[in-house]
C-alpha positions as a Markdown table, in Angstrom:
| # | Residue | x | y | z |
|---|---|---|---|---|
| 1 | Unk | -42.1 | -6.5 | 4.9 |
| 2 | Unk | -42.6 | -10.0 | 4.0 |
| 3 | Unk | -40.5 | -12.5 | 1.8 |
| 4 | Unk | -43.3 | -12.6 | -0.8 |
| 5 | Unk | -43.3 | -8.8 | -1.4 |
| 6 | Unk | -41.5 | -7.7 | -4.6 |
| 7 | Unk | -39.9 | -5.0 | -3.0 |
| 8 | Unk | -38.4 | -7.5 | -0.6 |
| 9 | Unk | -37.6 | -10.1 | -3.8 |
| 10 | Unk | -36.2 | -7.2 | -5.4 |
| 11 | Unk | -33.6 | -6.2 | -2.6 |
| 12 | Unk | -32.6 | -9.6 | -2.5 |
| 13 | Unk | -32.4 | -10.3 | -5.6 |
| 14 | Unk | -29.9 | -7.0 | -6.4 |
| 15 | Unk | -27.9 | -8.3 | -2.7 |
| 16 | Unk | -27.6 | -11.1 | -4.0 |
| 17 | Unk | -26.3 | -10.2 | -7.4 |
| 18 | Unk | -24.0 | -7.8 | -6.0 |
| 19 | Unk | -22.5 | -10.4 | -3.8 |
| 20 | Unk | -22.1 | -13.0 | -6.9 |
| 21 | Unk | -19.9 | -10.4 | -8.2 |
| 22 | Unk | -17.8 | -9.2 | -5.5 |
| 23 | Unk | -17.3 | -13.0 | -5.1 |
| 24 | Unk | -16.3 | -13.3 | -8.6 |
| 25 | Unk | -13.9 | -10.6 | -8.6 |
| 26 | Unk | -12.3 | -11.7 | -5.1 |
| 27 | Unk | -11.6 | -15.2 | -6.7 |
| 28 | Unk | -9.9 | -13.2 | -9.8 |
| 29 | Unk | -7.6 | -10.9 | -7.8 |
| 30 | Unk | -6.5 | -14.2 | -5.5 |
| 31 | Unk | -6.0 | -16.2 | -8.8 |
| 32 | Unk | -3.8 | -13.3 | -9.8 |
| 33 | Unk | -2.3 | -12.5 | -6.6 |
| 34 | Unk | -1.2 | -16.6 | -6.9 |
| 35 | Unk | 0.2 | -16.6 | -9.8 |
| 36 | Unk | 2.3 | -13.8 | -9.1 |
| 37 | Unk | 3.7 | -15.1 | -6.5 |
| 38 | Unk | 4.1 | -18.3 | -8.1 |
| 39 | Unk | 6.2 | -16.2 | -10.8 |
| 40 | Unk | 8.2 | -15.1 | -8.3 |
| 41 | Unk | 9.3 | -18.8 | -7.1 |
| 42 | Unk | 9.9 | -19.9 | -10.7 |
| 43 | Unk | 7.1 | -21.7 | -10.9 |
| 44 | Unk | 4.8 | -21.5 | -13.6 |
| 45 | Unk | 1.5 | -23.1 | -14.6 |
């Protein structure tokens, strides 16, 4: 399959997309998962 084919562009683009978001909701959880723990010290932002 080559890089120019849409099917190939398509896959990539979905991969691509998919990753974005699991990156985005990984960052979320960690932000959340900090300030939790940060709550627990006392320590608010």
């Amino acid at each position: 399959m080559s890089p120019q084919s849409p099917v190939y562009k398509g896959m990539m683009g979905n991969y691509m997309e998919q990753s974005q978001n699991m990156f985005a909701q990984m960052q979320e959880q960690m932000q959340k998962q900090t300030e939790q723990m940060l709550g627990a010290f006392g320590i608010k932002r």
